[in-house]
FINULO-722625 format. One record per atom (N, C-alpha, C): residue number from 1; residue in one letter; atom name; x, y, z. Coordinates in steps of 0.1 Angstrom, whole numbers, plus 5000, padded with zeros to 4 digits. Example, Ala and Ser with C-alpha at 12.3 -4.5 7.8 and 13.67 -1.06 7.14 Angstrom:
BEGIN
     i   aa   at   east   north     up
     1    a    N   5132    4943   5078
     1    a   CA   5123    4955   5078
     1    a    C   5132    4967   5078
     2    s    N   5128    4978   5071
     2    s   CA   5137    4989   5071
     2    s    C   5129    5000   5079
This chain:
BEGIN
     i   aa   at   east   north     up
     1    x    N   2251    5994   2997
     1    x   CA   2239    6002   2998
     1    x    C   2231    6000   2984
     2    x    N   2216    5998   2985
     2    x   CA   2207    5994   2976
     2    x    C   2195    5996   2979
     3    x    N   2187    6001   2969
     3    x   CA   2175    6002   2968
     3    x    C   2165    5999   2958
     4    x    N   2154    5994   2956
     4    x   CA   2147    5990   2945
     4    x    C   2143    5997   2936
     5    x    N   2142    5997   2923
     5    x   CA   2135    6005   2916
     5    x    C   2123    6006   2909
     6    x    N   2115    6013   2911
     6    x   CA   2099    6007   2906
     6    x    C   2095    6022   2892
     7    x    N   2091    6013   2887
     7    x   CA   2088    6017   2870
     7    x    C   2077    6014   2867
     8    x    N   2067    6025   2859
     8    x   CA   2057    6019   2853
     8    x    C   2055    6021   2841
     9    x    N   2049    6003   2836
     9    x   CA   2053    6002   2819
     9    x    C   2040    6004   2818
    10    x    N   2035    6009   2807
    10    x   CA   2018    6011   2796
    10    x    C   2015    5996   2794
    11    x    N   2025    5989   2790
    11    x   CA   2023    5973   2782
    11    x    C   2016    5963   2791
    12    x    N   2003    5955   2788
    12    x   CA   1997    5950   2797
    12    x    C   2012    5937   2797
    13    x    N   2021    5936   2813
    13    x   CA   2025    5925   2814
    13    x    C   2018    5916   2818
    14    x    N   2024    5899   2816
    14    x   CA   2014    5888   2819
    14    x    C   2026    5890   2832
    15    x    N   2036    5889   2839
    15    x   CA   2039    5891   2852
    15    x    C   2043    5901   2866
    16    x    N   2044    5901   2875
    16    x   CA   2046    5913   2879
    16    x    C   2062    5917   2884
    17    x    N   2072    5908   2877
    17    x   CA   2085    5910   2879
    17    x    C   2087    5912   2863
    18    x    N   2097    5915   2861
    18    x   CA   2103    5920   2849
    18    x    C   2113    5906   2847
    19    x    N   2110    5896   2835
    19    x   CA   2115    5887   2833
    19    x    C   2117    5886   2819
    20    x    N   2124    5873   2810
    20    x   CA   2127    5872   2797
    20    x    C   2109    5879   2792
    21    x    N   2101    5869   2793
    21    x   CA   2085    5874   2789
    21    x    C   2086    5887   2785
    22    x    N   2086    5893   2798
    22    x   CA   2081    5909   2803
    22    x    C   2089    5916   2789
    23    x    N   2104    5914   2789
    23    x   CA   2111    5922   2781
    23    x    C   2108    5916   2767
    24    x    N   2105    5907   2766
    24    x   CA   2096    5906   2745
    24    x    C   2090    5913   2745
    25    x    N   2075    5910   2754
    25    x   CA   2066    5921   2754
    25    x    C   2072    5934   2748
    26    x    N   2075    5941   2761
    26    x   CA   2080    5958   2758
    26    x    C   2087    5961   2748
    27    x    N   2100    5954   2738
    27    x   CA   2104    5953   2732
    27    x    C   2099    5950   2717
    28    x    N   2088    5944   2719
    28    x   CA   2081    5941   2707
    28    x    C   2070    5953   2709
    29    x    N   2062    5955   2711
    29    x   CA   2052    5965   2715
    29    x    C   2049    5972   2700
    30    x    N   2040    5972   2698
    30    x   CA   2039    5981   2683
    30    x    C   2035    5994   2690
    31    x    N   2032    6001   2700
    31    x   CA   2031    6015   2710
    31    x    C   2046    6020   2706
    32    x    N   2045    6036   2706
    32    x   CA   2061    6038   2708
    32    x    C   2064    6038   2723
    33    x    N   2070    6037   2727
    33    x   CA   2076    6038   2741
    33    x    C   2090    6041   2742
    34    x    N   2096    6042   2754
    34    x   CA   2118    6043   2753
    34    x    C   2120    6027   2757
    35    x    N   2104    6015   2755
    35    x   CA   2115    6004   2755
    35    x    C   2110    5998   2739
    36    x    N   2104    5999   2731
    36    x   CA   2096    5995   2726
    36    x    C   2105    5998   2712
    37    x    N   2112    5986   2706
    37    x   CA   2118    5989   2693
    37    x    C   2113    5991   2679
    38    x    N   2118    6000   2673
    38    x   CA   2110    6003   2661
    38    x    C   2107    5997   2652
    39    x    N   2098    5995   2643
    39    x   CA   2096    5986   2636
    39    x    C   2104    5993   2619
    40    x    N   2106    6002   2617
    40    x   CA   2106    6006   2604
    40    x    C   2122    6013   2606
    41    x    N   2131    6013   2596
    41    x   CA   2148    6020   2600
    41    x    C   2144    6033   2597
    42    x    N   2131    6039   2591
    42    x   CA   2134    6053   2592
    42    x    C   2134    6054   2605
    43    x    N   2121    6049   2616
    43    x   CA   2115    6055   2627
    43    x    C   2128    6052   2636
    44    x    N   2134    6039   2632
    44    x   CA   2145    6038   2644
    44    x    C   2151    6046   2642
    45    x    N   2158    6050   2629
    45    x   CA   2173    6055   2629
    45    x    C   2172    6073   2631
    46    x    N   2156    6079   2631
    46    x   CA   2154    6089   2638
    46    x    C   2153    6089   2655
    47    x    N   2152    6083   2655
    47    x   CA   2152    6077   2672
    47    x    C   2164    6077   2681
    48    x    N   2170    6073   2673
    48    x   CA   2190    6069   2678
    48    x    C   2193    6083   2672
    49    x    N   2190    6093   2663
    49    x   CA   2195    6108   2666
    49    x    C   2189    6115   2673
    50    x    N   2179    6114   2673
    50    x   CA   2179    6124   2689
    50    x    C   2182    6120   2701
    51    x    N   2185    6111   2703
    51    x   CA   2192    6106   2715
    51    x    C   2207    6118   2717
    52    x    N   2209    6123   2716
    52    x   CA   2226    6132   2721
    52    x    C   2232    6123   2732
    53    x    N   2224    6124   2741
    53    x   CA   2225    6113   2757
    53    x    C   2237    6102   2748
    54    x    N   2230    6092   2740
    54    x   CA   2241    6083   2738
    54    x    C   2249    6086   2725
    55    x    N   2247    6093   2722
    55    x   CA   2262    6102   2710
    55    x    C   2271    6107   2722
    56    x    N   2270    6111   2729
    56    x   CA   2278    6115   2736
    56    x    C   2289    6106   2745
    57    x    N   2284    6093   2751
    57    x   CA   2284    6087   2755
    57    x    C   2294    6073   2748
    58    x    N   2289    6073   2736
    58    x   CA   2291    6060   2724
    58    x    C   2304    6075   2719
    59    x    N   2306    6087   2717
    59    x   CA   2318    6093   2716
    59    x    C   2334    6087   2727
    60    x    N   2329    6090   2737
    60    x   CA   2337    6085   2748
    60    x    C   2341    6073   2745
    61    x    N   2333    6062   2744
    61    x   CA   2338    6050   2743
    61    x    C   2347    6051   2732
    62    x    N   2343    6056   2719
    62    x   CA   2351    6056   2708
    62    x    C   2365    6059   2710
    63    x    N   2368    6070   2717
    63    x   CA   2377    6076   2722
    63    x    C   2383    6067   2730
    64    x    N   2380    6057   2742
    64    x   CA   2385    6050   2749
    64    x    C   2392    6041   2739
    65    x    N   2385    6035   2732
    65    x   CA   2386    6018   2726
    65    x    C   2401    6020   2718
    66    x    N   2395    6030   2706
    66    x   CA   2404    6032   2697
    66    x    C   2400    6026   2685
    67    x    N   2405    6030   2668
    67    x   CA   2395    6020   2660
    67    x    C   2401    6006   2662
    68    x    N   2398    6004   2650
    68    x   CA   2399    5984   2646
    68    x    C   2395    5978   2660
    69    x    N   2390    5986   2672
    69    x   CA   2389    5972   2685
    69    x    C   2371    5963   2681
    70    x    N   2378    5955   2691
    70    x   CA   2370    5942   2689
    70    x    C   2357    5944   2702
    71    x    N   2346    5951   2703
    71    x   CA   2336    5949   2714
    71    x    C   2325    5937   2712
    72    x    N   2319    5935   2725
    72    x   CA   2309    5926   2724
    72    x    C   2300    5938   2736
    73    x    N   2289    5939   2733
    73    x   CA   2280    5948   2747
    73    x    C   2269    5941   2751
    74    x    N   2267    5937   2761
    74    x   CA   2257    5934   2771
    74    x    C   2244    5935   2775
    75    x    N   2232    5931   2771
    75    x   CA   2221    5939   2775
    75    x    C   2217    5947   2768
    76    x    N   2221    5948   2752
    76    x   CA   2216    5963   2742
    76    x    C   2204    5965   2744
    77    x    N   2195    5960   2748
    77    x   CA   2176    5963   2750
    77    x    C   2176    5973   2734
    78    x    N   2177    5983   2732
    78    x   CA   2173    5987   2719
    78    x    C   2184    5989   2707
    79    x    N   2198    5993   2712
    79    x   CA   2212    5992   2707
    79    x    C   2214    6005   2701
    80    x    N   2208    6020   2711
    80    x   CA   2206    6030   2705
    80    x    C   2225    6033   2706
    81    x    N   2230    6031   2718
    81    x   CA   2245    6030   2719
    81    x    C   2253    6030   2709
    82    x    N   2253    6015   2704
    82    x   CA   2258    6007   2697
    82    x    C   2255    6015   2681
    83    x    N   2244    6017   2679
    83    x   CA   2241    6024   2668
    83    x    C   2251    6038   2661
    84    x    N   2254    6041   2676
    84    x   CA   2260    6056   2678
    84    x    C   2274    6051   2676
    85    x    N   2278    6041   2676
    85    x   CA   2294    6039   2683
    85    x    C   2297    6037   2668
    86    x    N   2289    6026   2660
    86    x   CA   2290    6022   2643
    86    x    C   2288    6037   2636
    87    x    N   2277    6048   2641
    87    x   CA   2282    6054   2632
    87    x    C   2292    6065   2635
    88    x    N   2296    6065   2647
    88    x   CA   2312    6075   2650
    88    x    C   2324    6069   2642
    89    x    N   2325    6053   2644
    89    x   CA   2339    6049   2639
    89    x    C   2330    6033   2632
    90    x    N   2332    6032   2618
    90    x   CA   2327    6019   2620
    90    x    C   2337    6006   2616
    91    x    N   2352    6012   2623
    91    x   CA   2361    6005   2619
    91    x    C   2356    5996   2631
    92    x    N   2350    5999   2642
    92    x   CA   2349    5993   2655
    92    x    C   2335    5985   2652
    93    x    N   2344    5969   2656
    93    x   CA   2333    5958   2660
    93    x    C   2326    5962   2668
    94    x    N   2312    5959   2667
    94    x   CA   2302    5959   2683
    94    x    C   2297    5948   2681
    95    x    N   2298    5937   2686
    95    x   CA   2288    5926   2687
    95    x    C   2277    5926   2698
    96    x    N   2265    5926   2694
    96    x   CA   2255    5929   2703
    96    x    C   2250    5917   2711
    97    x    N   2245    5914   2726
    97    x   CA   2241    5910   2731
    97    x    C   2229    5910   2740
    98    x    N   2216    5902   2743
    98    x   CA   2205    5904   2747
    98    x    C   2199    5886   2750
    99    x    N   2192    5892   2762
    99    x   CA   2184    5877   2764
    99    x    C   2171    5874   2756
   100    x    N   2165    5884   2751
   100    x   CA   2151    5880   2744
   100    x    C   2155    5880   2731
   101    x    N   2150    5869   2725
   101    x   CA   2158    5863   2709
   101    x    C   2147    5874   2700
   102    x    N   2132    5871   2700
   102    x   CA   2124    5878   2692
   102    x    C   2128    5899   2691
   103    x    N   2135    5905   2705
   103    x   CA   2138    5912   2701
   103    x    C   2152    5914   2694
   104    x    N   2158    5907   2696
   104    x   CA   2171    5903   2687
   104    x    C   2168    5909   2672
   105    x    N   2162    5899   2669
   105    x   CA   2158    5895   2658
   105    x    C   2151    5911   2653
   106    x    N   2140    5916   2659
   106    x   CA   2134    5926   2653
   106    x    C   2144    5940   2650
   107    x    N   2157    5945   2662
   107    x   CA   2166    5950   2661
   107    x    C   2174    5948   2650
   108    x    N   2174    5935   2648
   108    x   CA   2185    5932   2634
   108    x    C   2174    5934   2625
   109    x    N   2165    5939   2619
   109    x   CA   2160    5941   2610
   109    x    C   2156    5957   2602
   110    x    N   2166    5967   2617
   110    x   CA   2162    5982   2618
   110    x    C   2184    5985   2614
   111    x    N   2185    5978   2624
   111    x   CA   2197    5982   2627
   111    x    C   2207    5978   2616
   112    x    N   2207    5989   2600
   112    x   CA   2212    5977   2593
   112    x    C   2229    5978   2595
   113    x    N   2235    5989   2602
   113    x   CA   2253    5986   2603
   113    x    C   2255    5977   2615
   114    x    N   2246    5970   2618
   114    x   CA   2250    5959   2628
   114    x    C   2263    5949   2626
   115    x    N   2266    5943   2632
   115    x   CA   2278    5933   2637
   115    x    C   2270    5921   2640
   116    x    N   2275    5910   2648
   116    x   CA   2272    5902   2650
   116    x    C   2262    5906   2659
   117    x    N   2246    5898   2661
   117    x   CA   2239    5895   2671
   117    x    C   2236    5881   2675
   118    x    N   2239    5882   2692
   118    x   CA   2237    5869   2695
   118    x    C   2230    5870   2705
   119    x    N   2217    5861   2714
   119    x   CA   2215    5860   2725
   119    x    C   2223    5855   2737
   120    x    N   2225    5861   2748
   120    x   CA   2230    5856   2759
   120    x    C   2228    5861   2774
   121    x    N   2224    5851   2779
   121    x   CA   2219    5854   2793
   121    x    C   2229    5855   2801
   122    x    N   2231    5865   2810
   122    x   CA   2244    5871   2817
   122    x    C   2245    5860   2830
   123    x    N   2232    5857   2834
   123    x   CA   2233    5849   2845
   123    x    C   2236    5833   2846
   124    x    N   2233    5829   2827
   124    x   CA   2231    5815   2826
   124    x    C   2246    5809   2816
   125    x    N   2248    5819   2810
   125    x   CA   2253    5816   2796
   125    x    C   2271    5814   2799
   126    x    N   2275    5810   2792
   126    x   CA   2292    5809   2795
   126    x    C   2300    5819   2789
   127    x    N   2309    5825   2799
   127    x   CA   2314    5836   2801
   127    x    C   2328    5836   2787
   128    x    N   2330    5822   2787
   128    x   CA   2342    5819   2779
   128    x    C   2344    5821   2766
   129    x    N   2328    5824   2761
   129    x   CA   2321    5830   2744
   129    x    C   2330    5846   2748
   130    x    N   2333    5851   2758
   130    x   CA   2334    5867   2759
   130    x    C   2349    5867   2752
   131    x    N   2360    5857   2756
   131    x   CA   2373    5859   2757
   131    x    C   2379    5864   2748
   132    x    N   2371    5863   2732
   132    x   CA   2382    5870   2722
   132    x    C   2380    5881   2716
   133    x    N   2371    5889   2728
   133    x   CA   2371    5904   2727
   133    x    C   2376    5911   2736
   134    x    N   2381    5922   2725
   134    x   CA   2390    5934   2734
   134    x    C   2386    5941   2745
   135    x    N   2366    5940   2745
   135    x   CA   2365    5947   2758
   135    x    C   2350    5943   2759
   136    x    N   2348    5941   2769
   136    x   CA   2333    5940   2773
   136    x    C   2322    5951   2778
   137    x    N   2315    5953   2772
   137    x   CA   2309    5966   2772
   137    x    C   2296    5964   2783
   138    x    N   2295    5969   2795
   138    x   CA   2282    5972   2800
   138    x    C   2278    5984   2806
   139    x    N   2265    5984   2795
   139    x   CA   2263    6002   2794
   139    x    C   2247    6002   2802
   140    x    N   2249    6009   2813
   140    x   CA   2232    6013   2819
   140    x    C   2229    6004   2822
   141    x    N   2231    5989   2828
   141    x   CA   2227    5977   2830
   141    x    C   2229    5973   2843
   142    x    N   2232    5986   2852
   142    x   CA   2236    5985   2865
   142    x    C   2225    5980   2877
   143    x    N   2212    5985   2869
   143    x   CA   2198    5982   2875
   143    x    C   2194    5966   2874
   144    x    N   2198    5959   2868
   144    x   CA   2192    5946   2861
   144    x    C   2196    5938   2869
   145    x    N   2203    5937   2880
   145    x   CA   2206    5926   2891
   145    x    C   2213    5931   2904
   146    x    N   2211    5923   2913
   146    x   CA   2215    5921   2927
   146    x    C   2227    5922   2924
   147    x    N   2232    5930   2941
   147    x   CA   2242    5928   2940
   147    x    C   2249    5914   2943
   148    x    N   2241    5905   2949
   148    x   CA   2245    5890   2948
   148    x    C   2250    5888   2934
   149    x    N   2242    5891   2921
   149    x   CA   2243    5883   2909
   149    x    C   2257    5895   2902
   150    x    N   2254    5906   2907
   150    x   CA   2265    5917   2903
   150    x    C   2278    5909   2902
   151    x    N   2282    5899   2920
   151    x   CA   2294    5896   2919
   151    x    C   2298    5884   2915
   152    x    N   2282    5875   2911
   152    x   CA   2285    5865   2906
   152    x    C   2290    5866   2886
   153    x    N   2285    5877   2883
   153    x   CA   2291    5880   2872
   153    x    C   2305    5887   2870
   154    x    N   2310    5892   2878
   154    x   CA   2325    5895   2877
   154    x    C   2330    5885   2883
   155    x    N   2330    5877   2891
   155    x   CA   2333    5864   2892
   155    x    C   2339    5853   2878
   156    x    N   2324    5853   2874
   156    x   CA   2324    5846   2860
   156    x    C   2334    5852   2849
   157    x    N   2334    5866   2852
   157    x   CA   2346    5872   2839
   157    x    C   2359    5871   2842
   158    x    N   2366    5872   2860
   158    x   CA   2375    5872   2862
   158    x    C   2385    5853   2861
   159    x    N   2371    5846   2862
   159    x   CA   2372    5829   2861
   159    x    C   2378    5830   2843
   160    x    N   2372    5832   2834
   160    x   CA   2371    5833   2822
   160    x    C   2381    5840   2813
   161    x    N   2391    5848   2823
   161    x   CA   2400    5855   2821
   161    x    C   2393    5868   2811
   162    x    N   2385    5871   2813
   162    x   CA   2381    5889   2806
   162    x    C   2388    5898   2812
   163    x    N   2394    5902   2803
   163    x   CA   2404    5912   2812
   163    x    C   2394    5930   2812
   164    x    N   2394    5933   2799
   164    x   CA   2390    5944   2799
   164    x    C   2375    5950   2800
   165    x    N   2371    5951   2807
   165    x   CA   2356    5955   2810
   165    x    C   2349    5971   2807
   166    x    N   2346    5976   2803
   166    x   CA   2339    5987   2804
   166    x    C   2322    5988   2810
   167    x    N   2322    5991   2824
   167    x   CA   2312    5991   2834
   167    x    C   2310    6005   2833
   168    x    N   2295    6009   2830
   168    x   CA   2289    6017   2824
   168    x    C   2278    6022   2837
   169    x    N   2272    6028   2849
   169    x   CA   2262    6023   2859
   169    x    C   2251    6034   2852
   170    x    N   2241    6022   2853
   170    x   CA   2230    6036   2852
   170    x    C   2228    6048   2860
   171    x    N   2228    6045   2871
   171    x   CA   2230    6053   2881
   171    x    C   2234    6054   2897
   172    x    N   2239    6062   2901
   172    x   CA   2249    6059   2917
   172    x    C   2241    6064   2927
   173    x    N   2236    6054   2937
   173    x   CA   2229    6054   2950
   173    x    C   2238    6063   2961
   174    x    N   2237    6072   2965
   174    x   CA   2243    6082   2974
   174    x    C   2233    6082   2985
   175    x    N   2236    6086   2997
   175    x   CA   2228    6087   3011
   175    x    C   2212    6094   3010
   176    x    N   2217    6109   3001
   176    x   CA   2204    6114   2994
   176    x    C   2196    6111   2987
   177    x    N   2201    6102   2978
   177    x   CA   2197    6099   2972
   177    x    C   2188    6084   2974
   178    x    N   2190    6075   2984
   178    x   CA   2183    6068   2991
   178    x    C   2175    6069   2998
   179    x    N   2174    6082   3004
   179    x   CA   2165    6085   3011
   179    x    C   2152    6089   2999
   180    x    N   2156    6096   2996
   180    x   CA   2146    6100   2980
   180    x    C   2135    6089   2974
   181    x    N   2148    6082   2974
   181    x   CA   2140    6067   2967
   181    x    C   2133    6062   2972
   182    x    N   2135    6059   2987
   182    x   CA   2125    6052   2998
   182    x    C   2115    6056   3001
   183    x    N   2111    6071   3002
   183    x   CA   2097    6075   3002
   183    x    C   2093    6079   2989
   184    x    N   2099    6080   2976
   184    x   CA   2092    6075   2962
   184    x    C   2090    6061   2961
   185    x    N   2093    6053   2965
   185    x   CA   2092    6034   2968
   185    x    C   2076    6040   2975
   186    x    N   2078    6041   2984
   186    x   CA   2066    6039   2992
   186    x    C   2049    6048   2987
   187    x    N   2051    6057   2980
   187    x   CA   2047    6068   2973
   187    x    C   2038    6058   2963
   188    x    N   2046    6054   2952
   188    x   CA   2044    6044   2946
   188    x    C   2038    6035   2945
   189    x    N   2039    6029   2955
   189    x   CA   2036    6012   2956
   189    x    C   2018    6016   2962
   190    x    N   2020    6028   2970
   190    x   CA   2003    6031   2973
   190    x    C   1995    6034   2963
   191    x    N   2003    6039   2948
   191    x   CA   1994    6040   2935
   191    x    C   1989    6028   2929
   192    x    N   2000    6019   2931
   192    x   CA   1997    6005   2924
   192    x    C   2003    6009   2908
   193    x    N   2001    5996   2902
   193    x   CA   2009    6000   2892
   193    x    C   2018    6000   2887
   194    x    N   2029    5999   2894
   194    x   CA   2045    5998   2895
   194    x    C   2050    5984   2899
   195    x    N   2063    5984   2888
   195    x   CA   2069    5972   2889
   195    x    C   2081    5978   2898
   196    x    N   2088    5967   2902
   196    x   CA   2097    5969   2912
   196    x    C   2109    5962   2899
   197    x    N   2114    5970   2888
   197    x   CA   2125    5969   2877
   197    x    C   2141    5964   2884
   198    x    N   2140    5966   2894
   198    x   CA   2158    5963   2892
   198    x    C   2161    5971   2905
   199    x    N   2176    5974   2904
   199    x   CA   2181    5981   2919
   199    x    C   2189    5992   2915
   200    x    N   2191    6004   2924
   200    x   CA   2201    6015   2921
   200    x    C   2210    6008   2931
   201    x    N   2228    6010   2926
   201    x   CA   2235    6010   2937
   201    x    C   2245    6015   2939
   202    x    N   2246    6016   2949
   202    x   CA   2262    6022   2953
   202    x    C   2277    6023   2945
   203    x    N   2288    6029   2958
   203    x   CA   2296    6027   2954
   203    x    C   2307    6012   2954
   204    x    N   2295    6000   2957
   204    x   CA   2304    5992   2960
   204    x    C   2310    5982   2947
   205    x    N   2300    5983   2935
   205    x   CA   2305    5979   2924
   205    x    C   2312    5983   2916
   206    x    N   2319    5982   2924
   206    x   CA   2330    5990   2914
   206    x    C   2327    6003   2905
   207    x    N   2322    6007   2913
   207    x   CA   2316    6024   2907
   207    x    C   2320    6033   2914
   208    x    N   2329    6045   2908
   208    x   CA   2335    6058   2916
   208    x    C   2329    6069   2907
   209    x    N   2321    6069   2903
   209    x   CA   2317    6081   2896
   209    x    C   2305    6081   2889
   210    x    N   2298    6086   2878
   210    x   CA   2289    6084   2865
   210    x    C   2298    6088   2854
   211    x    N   2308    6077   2854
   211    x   CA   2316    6075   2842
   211    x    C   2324    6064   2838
   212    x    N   2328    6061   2829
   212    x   CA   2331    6048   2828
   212    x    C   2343    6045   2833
   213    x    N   2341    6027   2840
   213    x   CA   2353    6022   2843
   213    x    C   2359    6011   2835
   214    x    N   2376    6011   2832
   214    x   CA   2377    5999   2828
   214    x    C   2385    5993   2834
   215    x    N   2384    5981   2838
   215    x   CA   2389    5976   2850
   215    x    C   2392    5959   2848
   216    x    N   2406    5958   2852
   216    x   CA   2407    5942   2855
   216    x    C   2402    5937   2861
   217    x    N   2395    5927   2860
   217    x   CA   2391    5918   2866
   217    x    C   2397    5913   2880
   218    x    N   2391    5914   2892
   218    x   CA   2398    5911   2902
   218    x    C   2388    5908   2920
   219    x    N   2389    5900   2923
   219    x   CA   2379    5895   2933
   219    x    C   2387    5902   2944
């Protein structure tokens, strides 16, 4: 079970799907927005404390991992997480990952307890760069693909031998909650305006709750 999610950004995009482009854009934006990274480490690193949402969150993991572990995470779009996780324990590696290089780049210039940053496209890139970390972190990234491409990526991890995953969902598609969405879908789309972002899903990805899994890899 699946349904689309439609979002409306302020940033004039040049397309109307959410692609590498779309996400520089928003990511660069000199507007503030919740996608739009800071330019300055005061404004960021005020930004990442009011967040509690992910102090709370980047706690748990801390809790999970343990120090000295070795992470790599997925998709940081602003690395408000990751920010939280370095400053709970910063014996713990985070190496950050993203497909837009220019935001990369702008994040490493706010984020100064960062770790490694590298670009990598989940759908393109080889899975075998993941193998010499302790855990693979994907946090809130549950919206960003099909469930076709969902199992083409656990595919790619379980091929790759990643054993330890930490699958993070943004949010879990319930019966009520589909129904909800369907006449906000259609609500929507008669305003104009709205991008169609990604997908809410079920319990079939390997999701039993709104809390983290970590899980072997296993088809």
């Amino acid at each position: 079970m699946k349904c689309k999610h439609y979002y409306r950004f302020s940033a004039n995009l040049s397309s109307n799907r959410l692609d590498e482009d779309s996400w520089e854009i928003l990511r660069c934006a000199d507007e503030i927005s919740p996608f739009a990274i800071e330019k300055t480490i005061k404004d960021y690193e005020e930004n990442c404390l009011s967040r509690n949402d992910y102090m709370m969150d980047a706690q748990t993991i801390c809790d999970l991992v343990g120090h000295y572990s070795n992470i790599v995470s997925l998709g940081v779009g602003k690395g408000i997480l990751e920010w939280h996780i370095k400053r709970i324990d910063n014996t713990i590696t985070v190496d950050m990952t993203d497909y837009t290089q220019n935001a990369l780049e702008l994040l490493e210039n706010v984020f100064i307890s960062h770790d490694r940053l590298f670009r990598f496209d989940m759908l393109k890139d080889e899975y075998s760069l993941l193998k010499e970390y302790d855990y693979v972190l994907m946090y809130r990234i549950s919206t960003e693909f099909s469930s076709e491409q969902w199992r083409n990526i656990f595919r790619l991890c379980y091929e790759n031998k990643i054993k330890n995953i930490i699958f993070w969902p943004t949010e879990i598609l319930t019966l009520k909650k589909a129904l909800f969405t369907v006449i906000r879908n259609q609500i929507l789309i008669m305003r104009g305006g709205y991008f169609a972002d990604g997908y809410i899903h079920g319990r079939h990805l390997m999701i039993f709750g709104r809390a983290i899994i970590v899980a072997h890899c296993s088809i």
